[in-house]
N, C-alpha and C positions, 0 to 999 in steps of 0.2 A: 432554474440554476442561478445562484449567486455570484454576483458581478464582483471580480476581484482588483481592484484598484491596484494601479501600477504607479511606482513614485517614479522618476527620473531624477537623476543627478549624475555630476562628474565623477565626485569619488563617494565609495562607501567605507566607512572604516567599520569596522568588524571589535567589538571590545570596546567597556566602560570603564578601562581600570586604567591604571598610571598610564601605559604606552597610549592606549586609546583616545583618552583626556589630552594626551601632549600631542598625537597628532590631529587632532579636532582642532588645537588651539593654532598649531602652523597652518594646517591647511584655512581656519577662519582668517589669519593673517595675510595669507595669500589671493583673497576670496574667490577660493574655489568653492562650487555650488558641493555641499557634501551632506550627507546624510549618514550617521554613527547610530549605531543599533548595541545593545547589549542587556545583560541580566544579571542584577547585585553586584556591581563596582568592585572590584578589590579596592578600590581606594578606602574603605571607610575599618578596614584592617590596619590601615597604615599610623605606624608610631606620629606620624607628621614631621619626620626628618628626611632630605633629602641626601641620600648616600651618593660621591659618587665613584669613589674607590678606597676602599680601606684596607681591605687584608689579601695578600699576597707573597708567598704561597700557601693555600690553602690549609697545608697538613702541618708547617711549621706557625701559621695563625698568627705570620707577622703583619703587627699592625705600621701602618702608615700617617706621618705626621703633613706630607706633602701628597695629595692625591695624585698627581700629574705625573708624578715621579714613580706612583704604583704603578701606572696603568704602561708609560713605557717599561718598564720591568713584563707587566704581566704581557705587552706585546711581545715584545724579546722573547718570551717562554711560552708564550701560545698565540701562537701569529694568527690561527684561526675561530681565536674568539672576535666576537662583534666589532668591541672597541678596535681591533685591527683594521679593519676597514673602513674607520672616519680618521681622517686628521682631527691633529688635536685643534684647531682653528672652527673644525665645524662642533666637534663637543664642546667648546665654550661658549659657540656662539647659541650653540642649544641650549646650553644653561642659563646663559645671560638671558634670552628672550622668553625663555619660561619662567624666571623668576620676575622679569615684568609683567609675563601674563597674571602670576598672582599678586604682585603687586596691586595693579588695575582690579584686580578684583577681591580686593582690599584683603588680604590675607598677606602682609609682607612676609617675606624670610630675610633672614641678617650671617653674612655669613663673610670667610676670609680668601680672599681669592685663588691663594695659592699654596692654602693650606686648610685641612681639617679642623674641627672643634672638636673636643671632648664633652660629652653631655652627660646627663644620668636619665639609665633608662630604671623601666619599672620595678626592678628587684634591687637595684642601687651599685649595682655595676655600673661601668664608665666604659664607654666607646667612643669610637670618633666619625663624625659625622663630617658631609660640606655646608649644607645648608640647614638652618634652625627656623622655624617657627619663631616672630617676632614674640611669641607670649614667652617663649623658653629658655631664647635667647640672658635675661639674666641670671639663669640658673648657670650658664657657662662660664659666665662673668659669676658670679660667687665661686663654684666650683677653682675656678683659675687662681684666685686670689685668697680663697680659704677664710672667708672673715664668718663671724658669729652669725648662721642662717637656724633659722628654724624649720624643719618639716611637718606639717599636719597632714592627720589620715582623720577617718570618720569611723563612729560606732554604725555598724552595719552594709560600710564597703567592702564589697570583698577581692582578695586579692593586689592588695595596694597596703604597703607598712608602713608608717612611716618609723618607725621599730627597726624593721629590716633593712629599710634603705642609709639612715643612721647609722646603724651597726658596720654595715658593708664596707661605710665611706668613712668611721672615723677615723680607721688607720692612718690616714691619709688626710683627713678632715677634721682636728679634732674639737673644733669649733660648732661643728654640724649636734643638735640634737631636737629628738620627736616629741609631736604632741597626738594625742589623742583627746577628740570634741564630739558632740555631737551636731550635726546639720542642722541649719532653721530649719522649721515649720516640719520636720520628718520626722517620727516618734522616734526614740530610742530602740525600738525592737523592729522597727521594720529594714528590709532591705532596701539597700543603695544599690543604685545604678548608678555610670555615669553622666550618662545623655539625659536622665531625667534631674540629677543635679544640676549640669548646664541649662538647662532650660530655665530652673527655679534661681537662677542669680539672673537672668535676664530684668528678672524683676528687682528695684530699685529697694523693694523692704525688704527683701531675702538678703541683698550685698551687705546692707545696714545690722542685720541682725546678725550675720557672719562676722561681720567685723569687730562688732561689740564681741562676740565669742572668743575672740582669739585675741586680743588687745589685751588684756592681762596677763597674756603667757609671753609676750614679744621680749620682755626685759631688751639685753643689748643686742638684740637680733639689727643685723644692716639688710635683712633679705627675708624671703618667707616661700617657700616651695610649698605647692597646693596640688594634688591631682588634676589634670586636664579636666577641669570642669568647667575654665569662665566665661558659658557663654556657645555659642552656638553662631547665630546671626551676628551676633553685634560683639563679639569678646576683644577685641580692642578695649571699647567703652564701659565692659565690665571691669576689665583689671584696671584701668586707668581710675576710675571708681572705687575698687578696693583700696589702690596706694593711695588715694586721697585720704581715704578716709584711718589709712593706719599710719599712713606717713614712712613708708617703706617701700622697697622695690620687689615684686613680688612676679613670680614666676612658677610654669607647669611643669610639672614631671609626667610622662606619654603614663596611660594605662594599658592594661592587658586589652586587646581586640576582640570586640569592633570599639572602636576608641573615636572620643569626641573628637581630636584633629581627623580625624578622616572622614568622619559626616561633616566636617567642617569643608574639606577640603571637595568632597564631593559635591556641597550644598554651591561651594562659591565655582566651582570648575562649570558646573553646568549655568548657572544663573549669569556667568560670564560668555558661554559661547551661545545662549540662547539670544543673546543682544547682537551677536557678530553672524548669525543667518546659519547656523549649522543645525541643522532638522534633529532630531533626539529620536526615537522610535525605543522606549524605553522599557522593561520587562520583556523582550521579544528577544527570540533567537534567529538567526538562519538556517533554517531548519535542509534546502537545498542549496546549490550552485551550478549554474549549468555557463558554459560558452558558447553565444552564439555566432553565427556566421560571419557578423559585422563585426565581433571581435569582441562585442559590450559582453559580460555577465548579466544572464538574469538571475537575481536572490528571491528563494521562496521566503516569507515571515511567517511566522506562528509560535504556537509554545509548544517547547518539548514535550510536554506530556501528551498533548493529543493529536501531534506530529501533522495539523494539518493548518494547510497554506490559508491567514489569512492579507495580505497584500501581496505585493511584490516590490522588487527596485531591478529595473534596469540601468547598470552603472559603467561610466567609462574604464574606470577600476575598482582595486579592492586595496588594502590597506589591514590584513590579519595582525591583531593583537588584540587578539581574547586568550594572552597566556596559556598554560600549561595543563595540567590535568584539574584543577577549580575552575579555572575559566571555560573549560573545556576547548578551549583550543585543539588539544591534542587528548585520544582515547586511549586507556590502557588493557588490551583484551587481556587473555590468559598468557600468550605467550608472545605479543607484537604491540608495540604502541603506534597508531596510526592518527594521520589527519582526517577526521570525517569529511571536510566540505569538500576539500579539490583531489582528495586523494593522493597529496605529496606523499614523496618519500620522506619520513623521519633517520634522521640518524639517532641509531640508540646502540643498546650491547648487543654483544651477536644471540645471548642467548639470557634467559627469563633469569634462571640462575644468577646472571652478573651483575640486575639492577641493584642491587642493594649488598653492603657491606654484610659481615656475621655483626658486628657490633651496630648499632642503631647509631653510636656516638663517636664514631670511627674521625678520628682531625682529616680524613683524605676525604669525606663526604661519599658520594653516592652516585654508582658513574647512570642510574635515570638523572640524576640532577642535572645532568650535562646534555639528555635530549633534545632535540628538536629538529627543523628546520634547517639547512641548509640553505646559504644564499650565494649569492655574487654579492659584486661594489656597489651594485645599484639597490639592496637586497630586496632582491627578485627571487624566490624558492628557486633552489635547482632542481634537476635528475639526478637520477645515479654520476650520468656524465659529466655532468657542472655547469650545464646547460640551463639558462632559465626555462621554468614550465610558462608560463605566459608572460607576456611583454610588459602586461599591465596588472601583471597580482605582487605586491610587495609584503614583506612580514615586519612587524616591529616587537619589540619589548623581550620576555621572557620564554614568548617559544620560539625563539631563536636556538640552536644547538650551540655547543662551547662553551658556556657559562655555567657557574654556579652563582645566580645571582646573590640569593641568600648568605653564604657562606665567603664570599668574596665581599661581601656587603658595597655592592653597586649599584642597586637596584633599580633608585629612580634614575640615577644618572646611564643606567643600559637602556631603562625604556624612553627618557625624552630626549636620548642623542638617537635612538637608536629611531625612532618618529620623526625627528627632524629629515634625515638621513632619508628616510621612506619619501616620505611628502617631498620633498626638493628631487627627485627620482622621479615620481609620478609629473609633477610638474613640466620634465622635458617631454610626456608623452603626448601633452598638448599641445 
């Protein structure tokens, strides 16, 4: 019989995506011994904006110029979403400390403390975000000021115009117009990627020869918008390199997902908490969860598909934030949505009928979108009663119930206040 290795640690957090990432990086701050398990990131989905409240109410899709001012409003009107249960002192300090974690791990964000940016996202819409990507950041600053910007797109990207993004924004821009080039060293007729674009500017003759490409179409351009392509590992040093070499300020517009800021954002989250002693157990799921007598959980490991145990973790706690139905955090049968691992109660609609609007595109959204978890102040899962189910299981991020993350556009800012919040919780249980 095969010897099944058991890990030990204080905490295990459960989830590779935003929430998971954000409480890996408090708890490495803390140095609690922890160990983070998960399977394909949501992060590398992410536009590489950090939201952290923009629209409220949902069905009248009013946008917000001061986030602070949404989120009191949306407490006022839903005292039992998440953000109701942090002060606003602990969501800044959340944001504040997670935007040094990527700082430190060279990925700055540039953003206004006490109010939104407006950016352009991939179809050439305008939103407003809190925090920017330091590569995208001068597209906000052209976009505010309206001066002569140029947009390139590439023969055989798909899904990215700069046509369309042009068109969207002259109304309002009429300074803004597109170019269409072809990429170094990529034939004319083949297909673009864009992770395999970022990779070929890492190279020093790729930037050279891009440059020369588009250096004739500049006329009185004061700016240049490029697809999220510059770069991977080092994109600082790649754009910093382009503007040398056109003599312009030059900035990304996110693509359609799985998008180079969020391999970006993934590649530097882990390569930063690998230095700070947080163990990874990476492609693996927790396939069980059991309570033992002393109170610790033991986690079975393995992959889903052939559902069987190969380590274990015995952990002081847990720390859920493997999101919603992709993360699978949360199961959707035919007529119930259920937590697999502890068997929590979910709050959902009473009946299968009521997850979903008749319209797909209904402005009141989708009341599954509202699932989850239940918690208390410490969030701890409740019962039915409001009682926490264990002392030492916390939830973070988007399977939380009360939220519309997506649609309230909160996102990062519900999973790394909402992770701070978890871990500072756990923390008094030692």
């Amino acid at each position: 019989m095969t010897n099944i290795k058991t890990n030990h640690c204080k905490l295990t957090i459960i989830g590779t995506g935003m929430a998971g990432m954000a409480a890996a990086c408090f708890a490495s701050q803390n140095k609690i011994d922890t160990i983070q398990i998960g399977v394909n990131s949501g992060i590398i989905y992410s536009s590489g904006f950090f939201d952290l409240m923009g629209i409220h109410p949902i069905d009248t899709q009013l946008s917000w110029n001061n986030p602070w001012q949404a989120i009191d409003q949306l407490v006022t009107d839903n005292p039992k979403h998440p953000y109701a249960r942090l002060r606003k002192t602990e969501i800044e300090t959340a944001m504040t400390q997670f935007l040094d974690f990527m700082k430190a791990a060279e990925r700055p964000y540039m953003f206004n403390k006490n109010q939104n940016t407006e950016v352009i996202t991939p179809v050439g819409t305008v939103k407003r975000t809190y925090a920017v990507p330091r590569s995208m950041w001068a597209g906000a600053v052209a976009l505010k000021e309206r001066h002569s910007c140029l947009i390139v797109d590439f023969v055989g990207l798909k899904a990215f115009s700069a046509k369309q993004i042009a068109d969207m924004l002259m109304p309002r821009w009429p300074k803004i117009r597109p170019l269409r080039i072809s990429f170094p060293s990529v034939g004319a007729s083949s297909d673009l990627y864009p992770e395999q674009m970022a990779r070929s500017l890492e190279v020093e003759e790729n930037r050279i020869k891009l440059a020369d490409a588009i250096r004739p179409h500049l006329a009185d351009a004061k700016s240049l918008g490029l697809p999220a392509i510059l770069g991977i590992y080092k994109p600082r040093q790649v754009r910093n390199h382009l503007e040398e070499l056109l003599g312009i300020d030059i900035f990304e517009i996110p693509t359609i997902p799985p998008s180079v800021p969020g391999i970006r954002l993934k590649e530097a989250l882990e390569g930063f908490l690998a230095g700070k002693g947080v163990r990874l157990i990476p492609q693996k799921r927790v396939l069980f969860a059991e309570r033992q007598n002393n109170g610790k959980f033991a986690l079975s490991i393995g992959d889903q598909g052939s559902n069987k145990t190969e380590q274990k973790i015995e952990t002081d706690g847990v720390i859920l934030a493997g999101g919603r139905f992709l993360g699978m955090g949360l199961y959707a049968g035919r007529k119930k949505i259920r937590e697999p691992l502890f068997n929590l109660p979910v709050f959902q609609p009473e009946d299968r009928a009521l997850w979903h609007q008749t319209d797909f595109f209904d402005p009141k959204g989708h009341q599954i979108s509202q699932a989850g978890l239940e918690i208390d102040d410490s969030f701890r899962p409740t019962d039915l009663a409001g009682q926490p189910v264990y002392e030492n299981l916390f939830a973070a991020g988007s399977i939380l119930a009360h939220q519309d993350w997506m649609r309230q556009k909160c996102g990062a800012g519900l999973c790394i206040a909402t992770a701070y919040k978890a871990v500072e919780a756990f923390k008094k249980t030692l």
